[in-house]
Each structure stands twice: as C-alpha cells, then as structure tokens.
N, C-alpha and C positions, 0 to 999 in steps of 0.2 A: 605383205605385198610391196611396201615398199611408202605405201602411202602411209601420212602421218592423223590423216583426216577418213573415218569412215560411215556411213550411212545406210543403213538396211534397212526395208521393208517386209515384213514377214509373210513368210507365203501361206498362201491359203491353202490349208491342209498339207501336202506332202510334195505338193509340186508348186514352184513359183517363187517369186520372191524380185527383189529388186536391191541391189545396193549400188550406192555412190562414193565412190574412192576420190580424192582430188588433195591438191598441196596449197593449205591457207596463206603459203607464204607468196604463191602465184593466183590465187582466186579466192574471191568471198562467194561461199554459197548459203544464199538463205531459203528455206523450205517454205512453200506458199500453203501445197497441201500436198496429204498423202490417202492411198490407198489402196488394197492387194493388185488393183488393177493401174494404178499409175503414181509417180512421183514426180511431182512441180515443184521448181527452183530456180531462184535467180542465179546467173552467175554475174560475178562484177568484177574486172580486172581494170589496171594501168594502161593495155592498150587497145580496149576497143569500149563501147558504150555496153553499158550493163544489157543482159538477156536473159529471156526463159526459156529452158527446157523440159521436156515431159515426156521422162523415160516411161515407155507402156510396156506391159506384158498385161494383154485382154483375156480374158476368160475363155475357154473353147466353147461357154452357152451364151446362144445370141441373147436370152433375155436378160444376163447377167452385162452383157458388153451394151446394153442401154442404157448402164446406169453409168458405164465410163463415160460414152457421148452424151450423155446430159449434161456432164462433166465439162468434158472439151465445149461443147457449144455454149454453157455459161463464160467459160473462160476466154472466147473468139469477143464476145462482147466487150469482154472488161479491157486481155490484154492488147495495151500498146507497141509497148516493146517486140525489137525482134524476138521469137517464137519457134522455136524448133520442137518437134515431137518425134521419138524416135525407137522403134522397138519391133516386138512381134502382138503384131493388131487381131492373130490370130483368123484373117479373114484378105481374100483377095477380093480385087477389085475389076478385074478383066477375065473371061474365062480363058483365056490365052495363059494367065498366071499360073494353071495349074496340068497337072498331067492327065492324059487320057482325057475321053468325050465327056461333052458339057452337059450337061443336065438341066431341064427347067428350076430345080431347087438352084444352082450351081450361078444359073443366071439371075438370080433373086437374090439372092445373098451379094453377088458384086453391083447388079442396080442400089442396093440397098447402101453398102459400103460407097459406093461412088458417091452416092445424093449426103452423104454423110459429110464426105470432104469436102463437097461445092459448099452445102448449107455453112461448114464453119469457116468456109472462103479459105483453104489451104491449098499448097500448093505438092504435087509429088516432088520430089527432088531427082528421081529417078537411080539409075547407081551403073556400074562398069561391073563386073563379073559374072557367077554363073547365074542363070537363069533362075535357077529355084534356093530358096533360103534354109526349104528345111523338106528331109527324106527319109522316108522310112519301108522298110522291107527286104526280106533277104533272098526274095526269089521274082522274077519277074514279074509271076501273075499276082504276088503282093506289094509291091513297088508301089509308092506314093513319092508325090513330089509337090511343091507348090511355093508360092513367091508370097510367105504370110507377114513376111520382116520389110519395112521399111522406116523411110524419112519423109516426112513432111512438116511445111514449113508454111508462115504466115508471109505477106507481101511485105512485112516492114522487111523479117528474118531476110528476101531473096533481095530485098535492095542493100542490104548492109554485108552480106556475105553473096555475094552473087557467083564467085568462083567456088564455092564450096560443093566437094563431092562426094560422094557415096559407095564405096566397095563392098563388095559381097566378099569375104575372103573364104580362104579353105578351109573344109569342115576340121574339126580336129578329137576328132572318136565322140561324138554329138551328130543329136539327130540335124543340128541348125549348124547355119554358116553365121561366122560374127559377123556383123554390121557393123564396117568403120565409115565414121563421119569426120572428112578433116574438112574444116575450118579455114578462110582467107580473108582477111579484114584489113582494112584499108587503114595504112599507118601514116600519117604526114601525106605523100601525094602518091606514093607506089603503094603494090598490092603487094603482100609479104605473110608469105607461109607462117604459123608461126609452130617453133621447130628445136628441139634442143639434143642433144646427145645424149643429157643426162637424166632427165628425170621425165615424167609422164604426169602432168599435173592435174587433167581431170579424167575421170574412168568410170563410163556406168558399164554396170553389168547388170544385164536377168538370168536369173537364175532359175530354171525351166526343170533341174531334177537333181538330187542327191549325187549323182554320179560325179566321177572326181573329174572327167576329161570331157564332163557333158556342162558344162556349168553357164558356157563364153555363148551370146547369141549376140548381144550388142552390144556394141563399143563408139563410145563418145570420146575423141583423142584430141586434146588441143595439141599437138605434136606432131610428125611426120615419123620419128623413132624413136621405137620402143624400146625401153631396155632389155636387152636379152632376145625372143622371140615369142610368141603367145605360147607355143606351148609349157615355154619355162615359167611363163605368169599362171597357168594352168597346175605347175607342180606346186607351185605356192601358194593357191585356191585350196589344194589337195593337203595342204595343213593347218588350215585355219577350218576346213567342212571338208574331215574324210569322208571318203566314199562307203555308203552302206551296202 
C-alpha cells in the first residue's frame, strides 16, 4: 500500500478487524492498548502537540459493546491529551440516524448511546456528506440504512483542531461509506491544512469483511491528497487480503 509501517488487530472470527498504516518518518505512533473492539495510540509529530486516537469497530451485540465503553469511560478519566475516536460504533444515536419508523427498542438504544457520550464528556464532530454510513438490500421492502460510523472527540481534541472535518465519502462496492477525518492544526500563528502530493502518512482502516472492495469504512488522513484515488488503494488492499 505504500506504507512502510503496518498495524492490525485481528478480527474476531470472520468479520472485523482493524489496521494502522502510517510513515514513521512523518509520525511516531505508540500503541496504548488494543482489542477486537478498538485500537488506542498516540500520535506524535514535528508539527503539532502529541494526540490520541481510537480507531473503534464495536460489536453488533450491545452486551459485548459494554465492554468497549468501560473502556472509553476509563480512558475519558485518564486521557489528557487531545482525543479523537473514530469508526463504526455500530449504534445510532438519534432515531432520525436511521431509515424507516422508530421503534421503542430503536429509541433505547440511541438514549442509551447518547448517555454514553455525555458520561465520557465527548463531543460529536458531526460530518458533510450522505446521510447514512452504511446500507444494505437489494429491493425496497429490504433496504436498510443507518448513520452507525462516526467522530468524536474530547474538549482538549476540539480546542487544538477546532477546524477539523468529517466526510462521508462514496460507497465503493461496500456496505459502508469511508469516513475521512482531515485534520487543521495551528502552526506558528495561521491555521494550515496539512497536505502533500506525495505520500499519505497516517491511514487507519476497519476491516468489516473479507471482500476485496468491501474492506475501506474509516479513514484517518493527515493529508488532503491521496495518492492515486481510493479505489486504487482498494486494488492494493486486494493484494495483501484476496477476496474469498
């Protein structure tokens, strides 16, 4: 892929997984902890103050995604540093997030998720593209939709990156749309993209199933371009984990 530095978390059973691609000659990343359900690490560069990030891919059983938020909520205590979290949390938070009529279960599960993100004091980041993150069905009366992927972020995270945004991008033969996070950090006295032509120096992905063009759900890009376009990071995915 291009990077010189790689990192996986192994999926649980046949779906899932997490890896961290990134260039040690532009970032140090040190691992805090890991587990199927998330991966914590500093990042630390030349031009901005060292930070955490915690790529999630949650469990689709709530009593399993308990054990990520016991997680997080230890971790809201300890870290200080800015704080990003970023993935598919596998659960909405609004019944608005999802398609078709809301359900009392439907409304219990986003109470539940809501009180989740006040208790660890984060913040949504919110995002610019399509509505739902991830979709499934091949005929109307099967169609599913729902906004299960996001960013959030701690109040140091929104005061040190306060320009930073969130895109939904286009699906790419995957049930999920990637999640890109770019990045604005405050150099000397201006605010400054950071951005290169040539290389893409940090990259998380989750890995959500075997498939070769299903792999891409979120993306962490200290960059603005990419080289090539996702789907050609997508054919070079397809060589390292063919498709079964």
């Amino acid at each position: 892929m291009g990077f010189p530095n790689v990192l996986r978390v192994e999926a649980d059973g046949r779906k899932g997984g997490i890896w961290l691609c990134w260039d040690a000659q532009a970032f140090r990343v040190e691992v805090l902890s890991a587990c199927f359900q998330h991966l914590t690490f500093k990042v630390s560069s030349a031009s901005a103050q060292p930070w955490i990030l915690t790529a999630v891919y949650a469990s689709p059983r709530h009593n399993l995604q308990r054990f990520l938020w016991n997680s997080i909520f230890g971790s809201s205590e300890e870290i200080e540093l800015p704080w990003l979290l970023t993935g598919d949390f596998n659960t909405i938070k609004d019944p608005s997030e999802q398609a078709g009529p809301a359900t009392p279960d439907i409304y219990r599960r986003c109470k539940r998720f809501s009180d989740r993100i006040s208790q660890a004091k984060l913040i949504d980041l919110g995002f610019s593209g399509p509505r739902f993150t991830w979709t499934r069905g091949d005929t109307p009366s099967s169609d599913k939709a729902s906004c299960i992927d996001r960013s959030l972020c701690n109040a140091a995270w929104n005061a040190v990156f306060p320009d930073s945004t969130v895109n939904h991008l286009p699906q790419l033969h995957s049930d999920h749309h990637p999640l890109l996070t770019r990045l604005v950090v405050l150099i000397g006295v201006s605010l400054r993209l950071l951005e290169t032509r040539e290389f893409t120096p940090l990259l998380f992905l989750v890995l959500l199933s075997l498939r070769v063009l299903g792999l891409l759900t979120s993306l962490i890009i200290l960059s603005c371009l990419i080289v090539g376009t996702l789907r050609s990071l997508c054919r070079k995915l397809s060589k390292i984990w063919p498709a079964s």
